[in-house]
C-alpha positions in Angstrom: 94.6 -13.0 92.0 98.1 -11.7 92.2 99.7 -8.6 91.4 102.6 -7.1 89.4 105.7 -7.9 92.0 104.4 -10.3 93.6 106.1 -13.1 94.4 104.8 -16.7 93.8 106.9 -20.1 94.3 110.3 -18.1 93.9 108.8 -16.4 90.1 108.2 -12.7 90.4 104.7 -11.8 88.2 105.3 -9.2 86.0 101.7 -9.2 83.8 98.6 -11.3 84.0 98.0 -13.0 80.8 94.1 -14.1 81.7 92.4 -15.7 84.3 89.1 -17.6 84.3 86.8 -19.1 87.6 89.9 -20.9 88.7 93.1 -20.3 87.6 95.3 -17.6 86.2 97.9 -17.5 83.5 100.9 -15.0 84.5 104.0 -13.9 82.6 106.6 -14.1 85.1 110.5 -14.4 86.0 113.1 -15.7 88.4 116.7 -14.0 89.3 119.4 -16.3 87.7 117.1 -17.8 85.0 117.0 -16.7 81.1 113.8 -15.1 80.2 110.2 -15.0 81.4 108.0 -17.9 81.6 104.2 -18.3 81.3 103.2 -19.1 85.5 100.0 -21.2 85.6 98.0 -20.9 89.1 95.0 -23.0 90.0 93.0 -22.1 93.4 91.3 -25.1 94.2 87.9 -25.5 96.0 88.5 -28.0 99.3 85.7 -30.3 98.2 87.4 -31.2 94.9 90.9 -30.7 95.4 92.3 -34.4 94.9 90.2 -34.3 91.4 92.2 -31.5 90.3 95.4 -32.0 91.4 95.8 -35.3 89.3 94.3 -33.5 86.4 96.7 -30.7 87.3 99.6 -33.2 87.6 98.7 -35.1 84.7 98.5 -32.1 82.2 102.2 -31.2 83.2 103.6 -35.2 83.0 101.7 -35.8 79.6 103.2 -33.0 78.2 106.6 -33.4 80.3 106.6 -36.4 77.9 106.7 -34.2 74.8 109.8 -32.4 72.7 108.7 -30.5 69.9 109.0 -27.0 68.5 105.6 -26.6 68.2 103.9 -28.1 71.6 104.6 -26.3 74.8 107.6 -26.8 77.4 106.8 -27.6 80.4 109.5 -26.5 82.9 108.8 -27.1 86.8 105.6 -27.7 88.9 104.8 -27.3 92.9 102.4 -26.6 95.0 102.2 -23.7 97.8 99.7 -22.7 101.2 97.2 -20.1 100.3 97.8 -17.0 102.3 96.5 -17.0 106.0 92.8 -15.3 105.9 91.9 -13.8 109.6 89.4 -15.7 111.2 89.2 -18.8 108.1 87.6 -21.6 109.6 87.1 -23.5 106.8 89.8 -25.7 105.0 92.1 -23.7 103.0 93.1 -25.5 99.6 96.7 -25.9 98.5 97.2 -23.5 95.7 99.1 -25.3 92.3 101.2 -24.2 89.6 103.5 -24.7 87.0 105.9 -23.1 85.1 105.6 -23.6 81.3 107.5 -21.8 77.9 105.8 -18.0 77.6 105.1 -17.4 74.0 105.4 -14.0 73.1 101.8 -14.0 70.9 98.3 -14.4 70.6 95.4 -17.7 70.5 94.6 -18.2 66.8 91.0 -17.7 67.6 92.1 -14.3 67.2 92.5 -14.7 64.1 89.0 -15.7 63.3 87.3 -13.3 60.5 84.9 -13.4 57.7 87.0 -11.7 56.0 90.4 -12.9 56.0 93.2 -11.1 54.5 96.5 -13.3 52.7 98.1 -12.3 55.9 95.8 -14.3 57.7 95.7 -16.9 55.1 99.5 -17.3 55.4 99.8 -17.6 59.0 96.6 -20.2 59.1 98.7 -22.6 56.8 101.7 -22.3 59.3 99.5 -23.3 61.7 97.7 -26.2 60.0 101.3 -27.0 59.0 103.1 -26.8 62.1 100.5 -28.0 64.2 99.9 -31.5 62.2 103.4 -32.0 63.0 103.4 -31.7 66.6 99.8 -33.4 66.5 101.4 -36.7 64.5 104.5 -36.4 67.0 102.4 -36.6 69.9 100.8 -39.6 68.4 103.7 -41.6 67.9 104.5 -40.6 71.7 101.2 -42.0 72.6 99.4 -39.3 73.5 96.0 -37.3 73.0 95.6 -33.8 73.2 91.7 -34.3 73.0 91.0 -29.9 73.1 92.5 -29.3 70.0 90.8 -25.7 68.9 92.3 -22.3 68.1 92.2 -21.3 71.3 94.7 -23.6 72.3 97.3 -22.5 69.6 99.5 -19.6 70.6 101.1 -18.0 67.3 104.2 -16.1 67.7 105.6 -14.0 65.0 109.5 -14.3 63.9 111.6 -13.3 61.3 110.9 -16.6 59.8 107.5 -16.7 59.5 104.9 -17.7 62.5 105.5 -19.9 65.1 102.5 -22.1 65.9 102.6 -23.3 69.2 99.9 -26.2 70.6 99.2 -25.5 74.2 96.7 -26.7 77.2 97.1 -30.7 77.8 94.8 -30.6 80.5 92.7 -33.3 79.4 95.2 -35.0 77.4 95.5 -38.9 78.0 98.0 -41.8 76.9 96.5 -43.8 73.9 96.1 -47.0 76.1 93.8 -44.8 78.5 91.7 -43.1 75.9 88.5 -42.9 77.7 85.9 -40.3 76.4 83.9 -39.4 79.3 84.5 -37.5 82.3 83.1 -38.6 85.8 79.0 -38.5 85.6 79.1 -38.8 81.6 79.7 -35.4 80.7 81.6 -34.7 78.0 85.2 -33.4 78.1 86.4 -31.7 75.4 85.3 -28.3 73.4 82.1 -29.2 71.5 82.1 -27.2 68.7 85.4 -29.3 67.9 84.3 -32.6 69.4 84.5 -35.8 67.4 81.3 -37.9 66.8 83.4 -40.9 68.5 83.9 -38.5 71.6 80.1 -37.4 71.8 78.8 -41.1 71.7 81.3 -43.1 74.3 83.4 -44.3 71.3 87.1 -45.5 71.5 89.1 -42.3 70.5 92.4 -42.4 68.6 94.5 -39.8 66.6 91.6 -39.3 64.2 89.8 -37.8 67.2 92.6 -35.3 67.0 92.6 -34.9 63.8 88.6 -33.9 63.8 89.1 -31.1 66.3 92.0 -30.0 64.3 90.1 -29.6 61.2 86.8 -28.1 62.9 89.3 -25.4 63.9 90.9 -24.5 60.7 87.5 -24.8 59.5 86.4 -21.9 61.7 90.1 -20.4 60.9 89.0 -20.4 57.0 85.6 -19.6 57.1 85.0 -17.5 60.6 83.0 -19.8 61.9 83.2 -23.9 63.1 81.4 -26.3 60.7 78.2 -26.5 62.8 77.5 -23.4 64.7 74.1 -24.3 66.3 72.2 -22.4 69.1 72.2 -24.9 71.6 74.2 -27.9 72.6 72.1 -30.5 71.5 72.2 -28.8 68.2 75.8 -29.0 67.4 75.9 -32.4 69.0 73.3 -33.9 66.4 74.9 -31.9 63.6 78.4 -33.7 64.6 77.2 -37.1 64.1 74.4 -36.3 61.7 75.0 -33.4 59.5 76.7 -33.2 56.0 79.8 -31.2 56.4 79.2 -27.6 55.3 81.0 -26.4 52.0 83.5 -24.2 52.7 83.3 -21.7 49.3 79.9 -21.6 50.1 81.3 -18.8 53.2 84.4 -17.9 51.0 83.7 -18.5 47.3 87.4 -17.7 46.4 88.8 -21.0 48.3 89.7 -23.5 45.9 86.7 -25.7 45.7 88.7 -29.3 45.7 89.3 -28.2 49.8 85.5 -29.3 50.3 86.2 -33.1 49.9 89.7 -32.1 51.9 87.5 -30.9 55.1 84.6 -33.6 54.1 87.4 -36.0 54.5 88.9 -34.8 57.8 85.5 -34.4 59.4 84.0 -37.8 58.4 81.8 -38.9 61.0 83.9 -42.6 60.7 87.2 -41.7 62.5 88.4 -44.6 59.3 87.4 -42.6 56.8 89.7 -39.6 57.8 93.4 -38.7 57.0 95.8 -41.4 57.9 98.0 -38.3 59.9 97.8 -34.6 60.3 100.2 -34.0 57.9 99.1 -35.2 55.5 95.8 -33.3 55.8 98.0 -30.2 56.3 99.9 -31.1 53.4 97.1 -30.8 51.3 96.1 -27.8 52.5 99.0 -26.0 52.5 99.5 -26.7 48.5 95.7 -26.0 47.7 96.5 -22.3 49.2 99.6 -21.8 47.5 99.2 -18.4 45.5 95.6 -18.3 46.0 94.2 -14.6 45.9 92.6 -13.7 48.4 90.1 -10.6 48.1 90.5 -7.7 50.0 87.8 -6.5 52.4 84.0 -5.4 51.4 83.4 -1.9 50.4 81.5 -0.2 52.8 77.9 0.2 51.5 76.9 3.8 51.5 73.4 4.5 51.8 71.7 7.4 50.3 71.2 9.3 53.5 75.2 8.6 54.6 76.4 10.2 51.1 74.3 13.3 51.8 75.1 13.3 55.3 78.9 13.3 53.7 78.8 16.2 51.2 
């Protein structure tokens, strides 16, 4: 892991933006260049280091391929030795990155609550908004994000309004290569978002897309995805068995004509869905306008805490 002031590929790291098993995410900057930029850096085991250098290679090309205001810009790639270890004996892997747009924000998962408030409520209809655009723009390019999920969508704030941003192409694939399955059948993909047609092998298309968009502003909504199960058999069977949960039965103030909206989105039969993102979004966005939305619970006292506070 690097530090502040280090130096990686000619970008100076300035703050680490999070890291998992094997990569990190940087905020970083290079003389003679306007602004910082979000530094992606994969360390890559020996034994699988072809695998993940075309995935590597393929995220940035996919999304190379895209031009939108609300999908990520991908600016330069490479790939650099690791530092010389004393006494290393074993084969060192080449160390990858890429430079992509920093947004100056936060993952909409963040924004996941019980208890929204309209602030919330406003910025999750820029996001179903401005993210069914970029979704039904990256379909007419051909391509499929296939990880849509909050997580994946950095929000910005301007004087505007938010900024919705979709990020991560990692597993993203042309339309003609759609494949569901990754090498020894497992599959690729977050499953509490993951189309029925994606669990069982299926052909997937935009709809796929559009499932994984709706599971998360399901979750956005309501504070939780549609079928939050204890294992992942559980949400796997709910996927391509289960009725799709009501959402006023978690926030009885949503307009109740959005249940057949999300019903619709999250059919199990990618046909039965929306014909595009935006006009799911649409939807949506006009069933919240001037909605109330209640302010938090008050806090319960017990008997005890009352006494306690006198």
């Amino acid at each position: 892991m690097y530090r502040v002031g280090d130096e990686v590929a000619g970008y100076v790291i300035d703050k680490c933006l999070g890291s998992g098993s094997s990569a990190e995410v940087y905020r970083a900057h290079r003389a003679g260049e306007p602004g910082p930029v979000a530094l992606k850096v994969l360390h890559t085991p020996p034994s699988d280091q072809e695998r993940v250098r075309e995935r590597f290679h393929r995220e940035f090309t996919i999304a190379s391929l895209l031009d939108h205001p609300n999908i990520v810009d991908m600016y330069a790639r490479g790939e650099i030795d690791p530092p010389e270890v004393p006494d290393e004996k074993r084969t060192r892997a080449t160390i990858l990155w890429m430079a992509m747009e920093y947004i100056d924000g936060r993952p909409a998962n963040d924004l996941v609550d019980p208890h929204p408030t309209a602030a919330d409520i406003a910025t999750i209809v820029a996001i179903a908004t401005q993210v069914g655009a970029a979704l039904d723009y990256a379909h007419r390019c051909e391509v499929l994000h296939r990880d849509v999920k909050p997580a994946n969508i950095m929000v910005s704030t301007r004087p505007g309004g938010p900024r919705a941003v979709l990020t991560d192409f990692g597993i993203a694939q042309l339309l003609d290569d759609a494949r569901p399955l990754a090498r020894n059948g497992r599959v690729q993909g977050s499953i509490a978002y993951a189309a029925p047609e994606l669990l069982t092998a299926q052909r997937l298309s935009p709809a796929t897309d559009q499932y994984a968009f709706a599971a998360g502003l399901f979750e956005l909504l309501t504070g939780a995805p549609p079928f939050p199960r204890a294992t992942a058999f559980a949400i796997t069977y709910a996927h391509l068995n289960d009725p799709v949960p009501r959402l006023t039965r978690a926030q009885p103030w949503l307009p109740s004509s959005l249940n057949s909206v999300f019903a619709k989105a999250l059919a199990k039969d990618p046909t039965d869905r929306y014909a595009t993102c935006t006009e799911f979004s649409d939807i949506i966005r006009r069933a919240l306008q001037d909605v109330p939305v209640p302010g938090p619970p008050r806090r319960r006292w017990w008997p005890w805490a009352r006494e306690t506070a006198g």
